[in-house]
Structure formats: C-alpha cells, structure tokens
C-alpha positions as CSV (number, residue, x, y, z in Angstrom):
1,X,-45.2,-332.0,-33.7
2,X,-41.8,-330.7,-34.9
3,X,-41.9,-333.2,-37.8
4,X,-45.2,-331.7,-38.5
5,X,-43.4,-328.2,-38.8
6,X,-40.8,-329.3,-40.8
7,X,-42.9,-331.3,-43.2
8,X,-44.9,-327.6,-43.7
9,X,-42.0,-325.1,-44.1
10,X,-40.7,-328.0,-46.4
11,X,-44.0,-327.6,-48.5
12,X,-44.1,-324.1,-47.8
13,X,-40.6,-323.3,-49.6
14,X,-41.8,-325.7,-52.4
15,X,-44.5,-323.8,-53.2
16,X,-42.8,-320.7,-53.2
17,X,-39.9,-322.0,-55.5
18,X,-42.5,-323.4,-57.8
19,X,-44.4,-319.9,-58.2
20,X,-41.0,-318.2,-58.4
21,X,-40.3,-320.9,-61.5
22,X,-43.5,-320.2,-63.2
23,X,-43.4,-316.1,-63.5
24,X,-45.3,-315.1,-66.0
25,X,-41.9,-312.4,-67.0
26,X,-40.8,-314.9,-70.1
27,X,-40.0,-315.0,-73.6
28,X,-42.4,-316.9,-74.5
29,X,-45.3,-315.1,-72.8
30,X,-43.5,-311.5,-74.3
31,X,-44.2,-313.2,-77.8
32,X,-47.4,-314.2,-77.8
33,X,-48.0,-310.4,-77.4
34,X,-49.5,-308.8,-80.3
35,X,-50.2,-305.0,-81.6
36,X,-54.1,-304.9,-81.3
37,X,-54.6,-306.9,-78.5
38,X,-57.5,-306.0,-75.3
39,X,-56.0,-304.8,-72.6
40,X,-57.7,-307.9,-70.9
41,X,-56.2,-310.4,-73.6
42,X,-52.7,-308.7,-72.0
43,X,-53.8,-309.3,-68.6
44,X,-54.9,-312.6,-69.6
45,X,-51.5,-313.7,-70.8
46,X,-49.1,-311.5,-68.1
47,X,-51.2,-311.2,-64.9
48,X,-52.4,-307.9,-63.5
49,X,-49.3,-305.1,-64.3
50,X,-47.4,-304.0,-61.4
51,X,-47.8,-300.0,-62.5
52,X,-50.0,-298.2,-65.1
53,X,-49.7,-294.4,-65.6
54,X,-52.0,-292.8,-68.1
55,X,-52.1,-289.9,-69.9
56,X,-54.6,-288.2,-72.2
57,X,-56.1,-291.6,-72.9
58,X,-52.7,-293.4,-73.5
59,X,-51.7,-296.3,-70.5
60,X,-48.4,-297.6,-70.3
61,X,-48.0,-300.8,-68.0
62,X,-45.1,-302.6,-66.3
63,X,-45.0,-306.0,-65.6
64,X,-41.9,-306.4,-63.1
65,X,-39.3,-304.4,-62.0
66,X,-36.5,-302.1,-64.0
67,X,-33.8,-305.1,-64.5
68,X,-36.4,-307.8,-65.4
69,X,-39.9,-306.5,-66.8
70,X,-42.5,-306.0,-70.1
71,X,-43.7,-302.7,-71.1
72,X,-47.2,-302.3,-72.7
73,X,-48.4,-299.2,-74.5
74,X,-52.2,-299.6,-74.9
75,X,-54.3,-296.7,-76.9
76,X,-57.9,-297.1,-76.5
77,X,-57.4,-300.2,-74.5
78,X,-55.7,-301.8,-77.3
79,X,-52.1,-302.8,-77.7
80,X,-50.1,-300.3,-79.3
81,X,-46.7,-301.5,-78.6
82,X,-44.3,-303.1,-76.3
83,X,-41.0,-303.8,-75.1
84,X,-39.0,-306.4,-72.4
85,X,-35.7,-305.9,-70.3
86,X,-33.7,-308.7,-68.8
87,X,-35.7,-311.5,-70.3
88,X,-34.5,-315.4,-70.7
C-alpha cells in the first residue's frame, strides 16, 4: 500500500510539473496573436483570461499575473491590440 502512495504522489507531481511546463503564457503563443482576431480565436490560442473589465463596449483581458502575463484589448469582440510582461 505505501508503494501504491508513493507511486501516485510520484505521478501526481509529474502531472503538475508537466502542466506548469506547458502554460499557455509564451512567446510563441503571444505571436501568433493578431489585430482582428475573435475574441474566441484569442481564447482559442491562450485559454480562458484570468480578468476582463469592460467599458463602454471595450474589454481588456489578462492572461496571468502582473510579472508574467498578455494583455488583450478587444473592440467589438475583435482584437484591437496587445501587449506581454515577463515573457521567455
């Protein structure tokens, strides 16, 4: 039994090291983002944002947090521009 509970916190940790590995905060995701693009082509590409605010019909998105993230200015639900912080 306790080789069974290693053996999961073992694939447990993998699993969360692997999904750490693959975030979807990365250069090459951040330039495959284009002015003009659905909001749900953004979404497609970066995952659901972690904030929105919007303002008389203007949404700006953030994907991550204020060291490491992507910023998305949508009009109309279309890509109007964007930015990244800490990216590798």
């Amino acid at each position: 039994m306790r080789k069974l509970t290693r053996l999961f916190a073992v694939a447990l940790l993998s699993g969360l090291f692997f999904v750490a590995g693959c975030s979807k905060l990365s250069m090459e995701n951040y330039a495959r983002l284009k002015v003009g693009m659905e909001y749900s082509e953004v979404i497609g590409i970066l995952g659901s944002p972690d904030t929105c605010s919007d303002a008389m019909g203007v949404k700006n998105c953030v994907w991550g947090e204020e060291a490491r993230n992507i910023t998305v200015l949508f009009l109309a639900d279309k890509t109007m521009a964007f930015t990244s912080t800490g990216l590798k």
